[in-house]
Each structure stands twice: as structure tokens, then as C-alpha cells.
N, C-alpha and C positions, 0 to 999 in steps of 0.2 A: 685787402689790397690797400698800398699808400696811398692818401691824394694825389699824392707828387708824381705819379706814375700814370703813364694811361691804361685803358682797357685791355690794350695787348699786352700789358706786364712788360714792355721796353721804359725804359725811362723818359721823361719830358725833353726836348730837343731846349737847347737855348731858344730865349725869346716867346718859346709858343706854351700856353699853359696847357697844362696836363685836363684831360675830361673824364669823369669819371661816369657811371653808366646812371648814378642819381642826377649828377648835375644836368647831364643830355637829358633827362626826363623831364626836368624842372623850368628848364630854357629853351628847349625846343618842342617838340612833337611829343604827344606820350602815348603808349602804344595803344590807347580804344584811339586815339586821335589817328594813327597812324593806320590801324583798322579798318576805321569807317572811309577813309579815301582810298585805300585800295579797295576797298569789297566797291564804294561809288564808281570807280576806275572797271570794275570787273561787269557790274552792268552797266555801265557805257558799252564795252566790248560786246557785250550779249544781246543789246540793244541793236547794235551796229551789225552784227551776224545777224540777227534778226530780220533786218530790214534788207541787207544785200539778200539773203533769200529767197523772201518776199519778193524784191523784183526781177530776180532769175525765174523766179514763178511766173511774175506775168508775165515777161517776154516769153517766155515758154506758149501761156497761153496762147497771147496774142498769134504768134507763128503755128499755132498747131488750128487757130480757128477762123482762117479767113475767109473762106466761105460764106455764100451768100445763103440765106433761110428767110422762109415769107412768114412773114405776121402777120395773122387774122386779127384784129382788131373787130371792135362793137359797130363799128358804120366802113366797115373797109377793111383791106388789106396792103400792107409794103412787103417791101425786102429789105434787108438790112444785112451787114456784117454779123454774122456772129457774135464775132469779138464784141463787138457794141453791146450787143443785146445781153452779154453776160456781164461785160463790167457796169452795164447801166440797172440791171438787176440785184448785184452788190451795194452799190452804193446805197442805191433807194431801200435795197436791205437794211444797210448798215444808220440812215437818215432814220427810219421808220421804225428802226430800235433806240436810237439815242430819243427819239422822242417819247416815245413811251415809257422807255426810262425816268427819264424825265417828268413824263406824267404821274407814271405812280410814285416816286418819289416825292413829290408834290402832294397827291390826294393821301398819301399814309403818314405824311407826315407829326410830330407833335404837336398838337393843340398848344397858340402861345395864350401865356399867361395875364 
């Protein structure tokens, strides 16, 4: 292909120069560049599906467990929502793993030098 010519084999218009598919490489985006922001772009989306799910989930939950249930507790008894007692069992799930995490990351770690 000419330089003088663009990509689609039409000739260069007055005024505007002709681009060829080296030059667009060299001066703009090249394609791992061009790559890594779509595949980035693709788990944003995935991420964001991800997370609308998630909280179709819990409103699900929430509407399906309103109901009240008694807790026997070590010096006593309540009642409480459901809903509560399960997302408050998640969390403290989720708290009680990032720590441990955390710990043994810590206690296995490499000896510094």
C-alpha cells in the first residue's frame, strides 16, 4: 500500500494526511495498549454485574426473612428480625476471616534479614 493512500485504499482527501496502519500504531494506541483497556473495561462490567446481583440477592433476602426468631443467648434470651441475625452473622463471618487472614499471613511470613 502507498503512504499517500489511507487504510481503505481511497486516496488522501485534500488537506488531511493519509494514515497508515504503522503510523496509527506508532502515534496512538497499539494493540496489547488497546487490549488491556478493553479486557480493564470488561471487568469493570463484570464487576458491576457482579455487584447488581449481589444486591438483588439481599433484597431477596431481606423480603423473604422478616420474621421474628428468639435467641437464646449465655445469660438470656431476645427476639430479633431474622433478617438481622443473618446479615449480622455474615459480616462477623466475613470480619473473623479477614482477620485471621491476616494473622496467619503475618505468623508465616518470611523471616527479615
Amino acid at each position: 500500500m502507498d503512504s499517500s493512500e489511507p487504510r481503505s485504499g481511497q486516496p488522501a482527501e485534500a488537506g488531511r494526511p493519509a494514515v497508515t496502519v504503522a503510523a496509527a500504531e506508532t502515534e496512538g494506541e497499539t494493540r496489547g495498549a488497546r487490549f488491556a483497556r478493553k479486557a480493564h473495561r470488561t471487568r469493570l462490567y463484570l464487576y458491576l454485574g457482579a455487584t447488581v446481583t449481589l444486591l438483588v440477592f439481599l433484597i431477596a433476602l431481606v423480603i423473604a426473612n422478616t420474621g421474628h426468631v428468639q435467641v437464646s443467648w449465655v445469660f438470656g434470651s431476645s427476639s430479633v428480625s431474622l433478617v438481622w441475625l443473618v446479615l449480622f452473622s455474615a459480616i462477623l463471618g466475613l470480619l473473623l476471616g479477614l482477620i485471621l487472614a491476616a494473622l496467619f499471613r503475618w505468623r508465616t511470613r518470611a523471616p527479615r534479614v
